[in-house]
N, C-alpha and C positions, 0 to 999 in steps of 0.2 A: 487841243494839242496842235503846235506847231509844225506844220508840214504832212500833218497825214490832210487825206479828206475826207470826204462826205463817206464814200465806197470802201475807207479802210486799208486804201494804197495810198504810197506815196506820193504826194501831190508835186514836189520838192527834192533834189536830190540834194541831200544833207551830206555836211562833212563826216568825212574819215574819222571813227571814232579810234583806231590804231595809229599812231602817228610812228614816225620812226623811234626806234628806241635807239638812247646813246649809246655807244660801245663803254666797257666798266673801265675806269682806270687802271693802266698797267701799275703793280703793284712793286714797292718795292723789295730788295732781296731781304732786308731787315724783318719785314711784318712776316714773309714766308718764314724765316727762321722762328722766330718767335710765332708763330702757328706751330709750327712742327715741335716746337721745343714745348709748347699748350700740352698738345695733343698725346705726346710722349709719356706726359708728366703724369698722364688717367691713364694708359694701359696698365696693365702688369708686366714684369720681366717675362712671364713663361712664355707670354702671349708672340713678346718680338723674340724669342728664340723659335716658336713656332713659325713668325713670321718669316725669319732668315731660312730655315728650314727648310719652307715650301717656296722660296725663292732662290735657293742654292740648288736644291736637286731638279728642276728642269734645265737650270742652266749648265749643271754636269754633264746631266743626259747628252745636251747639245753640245758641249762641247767633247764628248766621248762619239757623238756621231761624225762631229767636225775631222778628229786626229785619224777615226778610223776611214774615214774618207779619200784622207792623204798618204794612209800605205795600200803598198803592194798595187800603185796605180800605176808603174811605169813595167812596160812588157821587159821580160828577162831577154836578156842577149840568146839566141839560137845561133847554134853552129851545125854547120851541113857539112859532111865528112863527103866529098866524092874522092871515088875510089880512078885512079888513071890504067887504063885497059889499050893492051897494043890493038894496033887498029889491024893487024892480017890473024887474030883468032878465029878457029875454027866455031863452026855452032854447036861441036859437041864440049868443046873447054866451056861459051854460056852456059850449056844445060847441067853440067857436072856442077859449074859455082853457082846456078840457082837451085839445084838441089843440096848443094851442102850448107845453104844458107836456109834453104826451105828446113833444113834438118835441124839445123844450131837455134832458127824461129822457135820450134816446136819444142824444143829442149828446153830451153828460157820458159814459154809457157807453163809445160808443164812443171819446170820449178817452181814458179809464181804460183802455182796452182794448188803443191803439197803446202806452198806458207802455207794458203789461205785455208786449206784443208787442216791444219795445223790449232790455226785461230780458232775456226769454226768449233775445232773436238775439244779446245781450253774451254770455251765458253759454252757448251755444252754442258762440260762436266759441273760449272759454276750454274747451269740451269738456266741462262740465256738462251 
């Protein structure tokens, strides 16, 4: 045998049995079409409506995450109500309008509070 030796090693460093391989020729759009139009021709109808099927609802999905993405991203306008207070008031005029105000808080509260006590005895009664 050529290039081994006596010991069963290389005696020879021998060519590259991998040589470069060509790149395939860019194909034209004509032979794709006519691949595709092959290939069409063997499925069944059920099969590409299966097909369109399982390629329509991920791309819903997405674009349903896309549109909800885009509301409700810009912050609502806030408006700050200050109230104008003469500057020679006593400290008991303050504690009179932090208590009537402490009062009207608590009022609101516990309005908010018979709703939801409201809700609560609906959905009770429905066994929620």
């Amino acid at each position: 045998m050529k290039g081994i030796g006596a010991t069963g090693l290389a005696a020879e460093p021998a060519p590259h049995y991998l040589a470069a391989m060509p790149l395939p020729r860019p194909a034209a759009p004509s032979v794709l079409w006519n691949d595709l139009r092959a290939f069409s021709r063997q499925r069944p109808r059920h099969r590409w409506l299966a097909a369109a099927g399982a390629v329509a609802i991920p791309i819903g999905i997405l674009v349903a995450f896309y549109l909800d993405s885009r509301t409700n991203t810009v912050p609502r306008q806030i408006i700050h109500y200050v109230d104008s207070w003469p500057a020679d008031r006593s400290d008991a005029e303050i504690k009179a309008r932090q208590k009537a105000d402490l009062e009207r808080r608590r009022a609101a509260e516990q309005a908010r509070q018979r709703q939801f006590q409201r809700i609560d005895d609906r959905l009770k009664r429905y066994g929620i």
